[in-house]
C-alpha positions, 0 to 999 in steps of 0.5 A: 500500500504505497498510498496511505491515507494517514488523514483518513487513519488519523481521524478514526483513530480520534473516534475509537479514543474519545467515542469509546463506550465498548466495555470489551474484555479480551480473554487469551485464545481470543481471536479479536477484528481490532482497528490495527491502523496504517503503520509505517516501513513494515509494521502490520497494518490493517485493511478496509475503511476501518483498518482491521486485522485479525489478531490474536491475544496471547497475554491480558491486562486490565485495560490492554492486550498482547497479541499477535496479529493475523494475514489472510495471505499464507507466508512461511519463514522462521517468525510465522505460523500457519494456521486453520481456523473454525471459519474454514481458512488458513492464516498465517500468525506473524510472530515478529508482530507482537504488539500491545493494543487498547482495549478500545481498538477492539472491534469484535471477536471472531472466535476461540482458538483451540488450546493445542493451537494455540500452545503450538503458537506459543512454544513457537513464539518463545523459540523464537524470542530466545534463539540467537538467529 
């Protein structure tokens, strides 16, 4: 995406902060659409008019996550994890991407991963937060 509309970005992401009213509550395994935003260089960033992505959270606060977000485009390598979800696709998790995000960037649940997916997902993410490559 060569032309991104910051603008665009930037006055919804005033709406998500000052309107918000949505008393979401994240649990770990969760997979949540959230308002991911336009991001810079190659920090992920969501698509559509309301910049979604799918992520998935691996570790709760009181009033944040951390997750890992979601493509629907099937990427391999060291720092990726591909996956089947209920909803009958593949996607792949990109472990490099591990972020904090709001509480109030979240939009809607799509699903519960499974608890060995999920596991799976973990052991790969801290093999690869502790290798030296």
């Amino acid at each position: 995406m060569n032309n991104k509309n910051y603008d665009e970005w930037n006055t919804l992401k005033k709406k998500i902060n000052y309107i918000y009213n949505k008393p979401y509550h994240p649990k770990i395994r969760e997979i949540w659409w959230v308002n991911l935003g336009l991001n810079i260089g190659s920090e992920i960033y969501g698509k559509g008019f309301q910049y979604l992505r799918p992520v998935l959270v691996i570790k709760i606060n009181s009033n944040n996550f951390i997750g890992l977000p979601l493509s629907s485009k099937i990427k391999r390598g060291k720092n990726k994890i591909t996956i089947f979800t209920v909803d009958s696709k593949y996607h792949s998790v990109i472990l490099s991407q591990v972020r904090v995000f709001d509480n109030k960037r979240l939009l809607g649940k799509k699903y519960i991963l499974s608890k060995k997916k999920f596991k799976k997902i973990i052991r790969r993410y801290k093999n690869m937060i502790t290798t030296n490559d």
